[in-house]
C-alpha positions as CSV (number, residue, x, y, z in Angstrom):
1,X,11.7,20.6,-13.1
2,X,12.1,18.9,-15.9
3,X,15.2,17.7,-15.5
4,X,14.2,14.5,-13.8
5,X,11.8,13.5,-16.3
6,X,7.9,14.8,-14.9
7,X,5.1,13.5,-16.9
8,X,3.2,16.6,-18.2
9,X,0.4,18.1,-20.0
10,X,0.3,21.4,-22.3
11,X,-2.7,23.1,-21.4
12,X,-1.7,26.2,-24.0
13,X,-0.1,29.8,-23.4
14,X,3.5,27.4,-23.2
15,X,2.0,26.4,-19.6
16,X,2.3,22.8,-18.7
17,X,0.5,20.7,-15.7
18,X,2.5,17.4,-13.9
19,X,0.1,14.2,-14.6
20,X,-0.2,12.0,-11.4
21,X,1.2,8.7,-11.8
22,X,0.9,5.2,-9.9
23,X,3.0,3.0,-7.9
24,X,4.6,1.9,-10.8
25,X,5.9,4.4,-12.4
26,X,7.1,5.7,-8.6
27,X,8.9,2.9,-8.0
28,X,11.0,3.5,-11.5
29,X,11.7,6.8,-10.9
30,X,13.2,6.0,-7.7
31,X,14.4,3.1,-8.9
32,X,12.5,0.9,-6.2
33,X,10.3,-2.2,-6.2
34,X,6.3,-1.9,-5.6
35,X,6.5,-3.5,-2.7
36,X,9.5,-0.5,-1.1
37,X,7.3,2.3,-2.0
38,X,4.7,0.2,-0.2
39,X,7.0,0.7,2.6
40,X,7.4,4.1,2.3
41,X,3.4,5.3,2.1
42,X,3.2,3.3,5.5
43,X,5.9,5.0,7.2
44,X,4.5,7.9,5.2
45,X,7.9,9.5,4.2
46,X,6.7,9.7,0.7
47,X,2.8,11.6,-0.1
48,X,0.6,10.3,-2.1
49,X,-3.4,11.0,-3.0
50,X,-6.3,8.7,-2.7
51,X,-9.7,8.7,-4.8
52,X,-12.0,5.6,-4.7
53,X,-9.7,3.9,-3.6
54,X,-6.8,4.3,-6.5
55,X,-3.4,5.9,-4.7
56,X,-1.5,8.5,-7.0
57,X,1.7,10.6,-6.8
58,X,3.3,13.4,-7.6
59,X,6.7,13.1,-9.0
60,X,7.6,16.7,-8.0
61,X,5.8,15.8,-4.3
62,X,7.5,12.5,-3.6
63,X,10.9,14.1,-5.2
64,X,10.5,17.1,-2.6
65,X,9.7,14.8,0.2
66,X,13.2,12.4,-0.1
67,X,15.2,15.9,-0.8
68,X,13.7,17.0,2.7
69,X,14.5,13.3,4.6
């Protein structure tokens, strides 16, 4: 998986956890505009999570999900 560039953590014993990013950094890794991945959470053909009102992604979720469409 990290061949297409997943933010991560090391959380020891050479394991590593993805970091959830925003709409920004979304939008460059699929080389989109804001408003496009807008779009896409409406037509929901990409996931996302919400807390308190803040969305976040998955790189490895939203890269899964355009693989599938």
């Amino acid at each position: 998986m990290a061949s297409i560039g997943l933010p991560s953590a090391d959380i020891g014993g050479g394991r590593t956890i993805e970091k959830p990013v925003g709409i920004k950094e979304v939008g460059a890794f699929l080389g989109r505009s804001e408003s496009h991945i807008y779009i896409l959470m409406e037509k929901k053909q990409i996931p996302y999570h919400q807390m308190g009102g803040r969305r976040y992604f998955y790189l490895t979720e939203v890269d899964k999900a355009l693989r599938a469409m």
